[in-house]
Structure formats: structure tokens, C-alpha cells
C-alpha positions in Angstrom: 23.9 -2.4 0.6 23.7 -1.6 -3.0 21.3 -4.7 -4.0 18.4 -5.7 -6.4 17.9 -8.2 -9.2 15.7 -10.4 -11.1 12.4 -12.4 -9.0 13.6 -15.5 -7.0 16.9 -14.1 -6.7 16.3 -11.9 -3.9 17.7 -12.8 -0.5 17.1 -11.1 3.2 15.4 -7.9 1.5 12.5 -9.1 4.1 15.1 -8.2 6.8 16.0 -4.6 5.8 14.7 -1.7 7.9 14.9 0.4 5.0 14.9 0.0 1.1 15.8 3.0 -1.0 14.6 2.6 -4.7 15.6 4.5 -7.4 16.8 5.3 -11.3 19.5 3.7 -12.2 18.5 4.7 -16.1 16.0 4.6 -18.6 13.8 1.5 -17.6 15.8 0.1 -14.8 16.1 1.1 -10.8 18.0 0.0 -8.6 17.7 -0.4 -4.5 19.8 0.5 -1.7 19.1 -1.5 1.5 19.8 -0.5 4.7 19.8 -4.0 6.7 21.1 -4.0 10.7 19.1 -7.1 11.5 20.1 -10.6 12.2 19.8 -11.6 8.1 22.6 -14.0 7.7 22.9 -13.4 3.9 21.5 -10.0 1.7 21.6 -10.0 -2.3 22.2 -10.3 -4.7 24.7 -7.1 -4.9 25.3 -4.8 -8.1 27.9 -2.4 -8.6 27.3 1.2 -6.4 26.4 4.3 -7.4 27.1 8.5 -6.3 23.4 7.8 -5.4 24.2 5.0 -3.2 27.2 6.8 -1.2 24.8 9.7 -0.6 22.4 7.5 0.4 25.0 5.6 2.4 26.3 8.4 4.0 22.7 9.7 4.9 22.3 6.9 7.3 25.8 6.6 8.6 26.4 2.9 6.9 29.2 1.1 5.5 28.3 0.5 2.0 28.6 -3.5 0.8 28.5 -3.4 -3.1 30.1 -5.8 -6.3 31.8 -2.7 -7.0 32.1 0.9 -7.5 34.6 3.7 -8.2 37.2 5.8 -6.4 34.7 8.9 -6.1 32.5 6.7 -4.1 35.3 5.4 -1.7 36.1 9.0 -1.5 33.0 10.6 -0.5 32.3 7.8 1.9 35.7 8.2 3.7 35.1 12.0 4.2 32.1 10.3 6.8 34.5 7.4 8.1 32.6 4.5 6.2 33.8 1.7 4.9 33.0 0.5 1.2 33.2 -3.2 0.8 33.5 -5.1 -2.9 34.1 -8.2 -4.2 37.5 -9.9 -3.1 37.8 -7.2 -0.6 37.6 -9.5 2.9 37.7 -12.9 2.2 34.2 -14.8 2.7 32.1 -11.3 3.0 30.7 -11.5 0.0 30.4 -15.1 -1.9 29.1 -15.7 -5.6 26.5 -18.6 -5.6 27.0 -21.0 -8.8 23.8 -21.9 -8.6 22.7 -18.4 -10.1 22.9 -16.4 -13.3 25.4 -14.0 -13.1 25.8 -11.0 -12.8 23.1 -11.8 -10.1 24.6 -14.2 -7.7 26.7 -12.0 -5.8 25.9 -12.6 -1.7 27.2 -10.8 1.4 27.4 -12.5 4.7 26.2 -10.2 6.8 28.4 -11.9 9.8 31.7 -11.6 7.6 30.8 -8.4 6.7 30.4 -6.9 10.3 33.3 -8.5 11.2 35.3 -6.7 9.1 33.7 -3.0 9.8 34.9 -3.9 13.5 30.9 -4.2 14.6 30.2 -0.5 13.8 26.3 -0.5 14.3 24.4 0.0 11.2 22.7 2.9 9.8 21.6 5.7 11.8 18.2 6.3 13.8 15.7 7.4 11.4 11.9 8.9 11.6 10.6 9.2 8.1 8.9 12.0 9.9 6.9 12.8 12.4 5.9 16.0 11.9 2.8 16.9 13.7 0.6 20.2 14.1 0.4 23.0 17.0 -2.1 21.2 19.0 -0.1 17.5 18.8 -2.2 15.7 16.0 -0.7 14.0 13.2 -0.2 16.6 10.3 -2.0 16.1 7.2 -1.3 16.3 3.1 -2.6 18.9 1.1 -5.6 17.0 0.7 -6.3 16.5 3.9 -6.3 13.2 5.9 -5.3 9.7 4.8 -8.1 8.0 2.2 -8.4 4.4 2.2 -6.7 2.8 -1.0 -6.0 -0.7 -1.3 -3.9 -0.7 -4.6 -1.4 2.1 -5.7 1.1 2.4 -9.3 4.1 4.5 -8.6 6.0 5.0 -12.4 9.4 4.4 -11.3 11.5 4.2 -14.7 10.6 4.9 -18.0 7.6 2.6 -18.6 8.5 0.7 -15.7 5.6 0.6 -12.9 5.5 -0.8 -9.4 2.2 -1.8 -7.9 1.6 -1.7 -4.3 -1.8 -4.1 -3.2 -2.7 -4.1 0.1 -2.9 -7.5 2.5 -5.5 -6.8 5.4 -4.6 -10.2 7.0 -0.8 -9.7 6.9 -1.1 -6.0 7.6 1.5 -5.2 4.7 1.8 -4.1 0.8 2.7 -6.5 -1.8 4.8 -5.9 -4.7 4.5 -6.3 -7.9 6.6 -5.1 -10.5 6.5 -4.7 -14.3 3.4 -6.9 -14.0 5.0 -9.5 -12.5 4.3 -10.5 -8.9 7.6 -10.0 -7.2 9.1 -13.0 -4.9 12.6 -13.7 -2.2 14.2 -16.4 -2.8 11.9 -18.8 -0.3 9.8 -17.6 -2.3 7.4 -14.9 0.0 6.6 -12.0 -1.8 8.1 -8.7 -1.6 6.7 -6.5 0.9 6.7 -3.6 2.8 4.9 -2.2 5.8 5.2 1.4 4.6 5.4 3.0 1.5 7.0 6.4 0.6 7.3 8.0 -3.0 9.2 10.9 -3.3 8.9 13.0 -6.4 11.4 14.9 -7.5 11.6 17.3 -10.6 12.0 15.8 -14.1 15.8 16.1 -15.7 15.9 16.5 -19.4 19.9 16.2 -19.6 20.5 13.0 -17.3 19.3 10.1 -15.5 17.6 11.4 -11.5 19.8 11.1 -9.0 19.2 11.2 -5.1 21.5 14.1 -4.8 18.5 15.8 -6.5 16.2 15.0 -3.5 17.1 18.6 -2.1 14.6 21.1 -1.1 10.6 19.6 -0.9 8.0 18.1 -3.1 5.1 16.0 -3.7 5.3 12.2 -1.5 2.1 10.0 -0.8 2.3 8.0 2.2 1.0 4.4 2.2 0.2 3.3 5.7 -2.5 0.4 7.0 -4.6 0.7 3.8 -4.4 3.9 3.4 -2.6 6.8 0.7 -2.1 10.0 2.3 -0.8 12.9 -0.2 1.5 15.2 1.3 5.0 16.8 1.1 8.8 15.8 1.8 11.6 18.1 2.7 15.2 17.0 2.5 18.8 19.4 3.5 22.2 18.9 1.9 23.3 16.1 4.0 20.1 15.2 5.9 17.5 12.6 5.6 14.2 13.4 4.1 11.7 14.1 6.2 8.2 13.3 4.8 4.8 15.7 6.4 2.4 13.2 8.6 4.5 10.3 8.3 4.8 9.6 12.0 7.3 7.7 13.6 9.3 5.0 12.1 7.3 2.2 12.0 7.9 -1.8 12.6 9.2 -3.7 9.8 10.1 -2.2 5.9 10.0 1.1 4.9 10.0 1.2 1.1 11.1 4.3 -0.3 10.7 5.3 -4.3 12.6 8.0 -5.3 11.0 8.8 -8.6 10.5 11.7 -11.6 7.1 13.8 -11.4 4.6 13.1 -11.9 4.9 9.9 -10.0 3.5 10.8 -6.6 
């Protein structure tokens, strides 16, 4: 789902298996949330991106979004997915009143199965698991994981996200631009693993993840700890990230993100 918006708004994001965060421009990202739990509602929903039908299409997903534009139907039809919008099956996705829009667009994650016929959701991913000769997890360039309790990953422009670590929930907390981010019920934003990404700076235009192709710099945070290493991502593939392990329980968070940011 292409989703994201202001603190307090957010709704199920505690319920995705995998959030993809990215540029959307200058000072802004925006995330892509790959959600096949039993969330009854996810949102609030913006309009999709190329980025999101790659990303989309990557994990074999029907993509639920306000809107978007033929190129993106296109691409995703080429893979046999589904792009849902606005008005497109009644009661799948529902504007709540009681919120500002442009961010009060909802999907019902029943109505919206319902109406991709119950294809299962995304497609089984490892964010790596890449291990050495003799069987032991592989390390970064700098060797093996360091313990770290707080990392900033520049995501836009001036635009930071800080990661802190919580050793009695066993997961990082969010905070964004400085502000401590919150769901709707008002838990705060979290993730049990973080990735970042880094991909070469563009001068021309904004990054997008079609430019995640060939390897560079990531940082793993896992259980306290940053590891720096390498990802390494085919036309078409996933990204696989060095040392990363299996796919673990609960959110990945993934920040695709200009160098330096890793």
C-alpha cells in the first residue's frame, strides 16, 4: 500500500511485515507498506508512485493507493497485479471525516482482499541471509555488529529519522523531524529491524527505487546493535542486504536514501 502521513494519523502500520521508505522529493518521503496480516484498516493512503509499482511488483502485491497513473496500472499488469484507488470497489477504501484531508483516506483490508479474489500478499522475503564458507553469519566491512542504542538516517533534504532503541520492548522507536512519531492509538512507531540503503546521489532528479540496482553501503540495526555492511539488488529482484539473516518477526523498516546516509 502506498501510505504515510502526518503523526496520529497513522493506522495498522504496526501490522505491516514490511515498510519501504523513500523520496518522494525535496524534504518529503513517502512509505510503501507491504501488510498481509489480519489489520482490519491500513492508512492513511496517498497517491502511488513508479517507485511504488516497482516496489509493488518486487513483492508480488496488489498495490492499494488514492491514486496513480496509467504507467503504473501498466507496469503492474505486465506481473498480473491489481491497482486499487479511490471509488474503484465500493467500501475498500473509505475517507474518515473526522481527518484533515488529503490524509483521511482508509483501506479495509477485508474489502480490499475481497476484491483481489484472496490472492495472498507479498512474496516470501529474506532481507538476506547471506552467510560465510564455514556457516557463520557474514559481517560488514567493519567487521561485526557494534552496540548502538540511537541511530539518524538523513532521509530527505534536511529531513532526519532517528531510530532509539527500547531494551524492554526489544524494538526501535521512531522519531521523525524531531518529533516523536505516534499510530493512531497512539503507540509509537516502531520497527524490529532497521535497513538503510544508500544509493548514489542524483543531481538532475528526485532518487527513485528503480535506482536501487547493483550494491552499496546499508547498516543493519538489529537487537541494539548497527552493523555496517553492503546491499545488492538485480533488475527485478529484491535487495538482498550482507549479514542480515533471516527475516525476522515483526517490522522490517527499510530507508531507501541518497549517500551519504548509511
Amino acid at each position: 500500500m502506498a501510505t504515510g502521513g502526518p503523526p496520529g494519523s497513522l493506522v495498522g502500520v504496526e501490522s505491516a511485515r514490511v515498510i519501504v521508505e523513500y523520496p518522494l522529493g525535496a524534504d518529503r518521503t513517502g512509505w510503501f507498506a507491504l501488510v498481509d496480516s489480519d489489520a482490519e484498516v491500513v492508512g492513511p493512503l496517498r497517491s502511488a508512485t513508479p517507485s511504488d509499482a516497482t516496489l509493488a511488483a518486487g513483492f508480488a502485491a496488489d498495490l492499494v493507493t488514492t491514486r496513480t497513473t496509467g504507467a503504473v496500472v501498466d507496469q503492474l499488469a505486465q506481473s498480473d497485479l491489481q491497482v486499487l484507488e479511490e471509488h474503484t470497489v465500493a467500501g475498500a477504501l473509505v475517507r474518515d471525516p473526522a481527518r484533515r484531508a488529503p490524509f483521511n483516506l482508509y483501506a479495509s483490508t477485508r474489502a480490499v482482499r475481497a476484491a483481489v479474489g484472496q490472492r495472498a500478499t507479498g512474496a516470501p522475503w529474506s532481507p538476506g541471509a547471506v552467510r560465510s564458507d564455514d556457516g557463520r553469519p557474514a559481517e560488514g566491512p567493519s567487521g561485526g555488529p557494534r552496540p548502538q542504542d540511537e541511530v539518524t538516517v538523513p532521509v530527505a533534504g534536511d529531513t532526519a529519522v532517528t531510530w532509539t532503541w527500547d531494551p524492554g520492548a526489544r524494538h526501535w522507536l521512531r522519531t521523525a523531524a524531531g518529533r516523536l512519531e505516534q499510530t493512531a492509538t497512539g503507540e509509537r512507531v516502531a520497527a524490529q529491524v532497521v535497513l538503510v540503503l544508500e544509493v548514489p546521489r542524483t543531481e538532475d532528479r528526485p532518487l527513485v527505487v528503480a535506482d536501487l540496482i547493483g550494491s552499496g553501503a546499508a547498516q543493519i540495526l538489529r537487537d541494539g546493535t548497527a552493523l555496517a555492511t553492503r546491499w545488492e539488488r538485480a533488475a527485478g529482484d529484491l535487495p538482498t542486504v550482507h549479514g542480515a539473516g533471516g527475516a525476522p518477526s515483526g517490522t522490517t523498516w527499510i530507508h531507501v536514501c541518497a549517500a551519504p546516509c548509511a
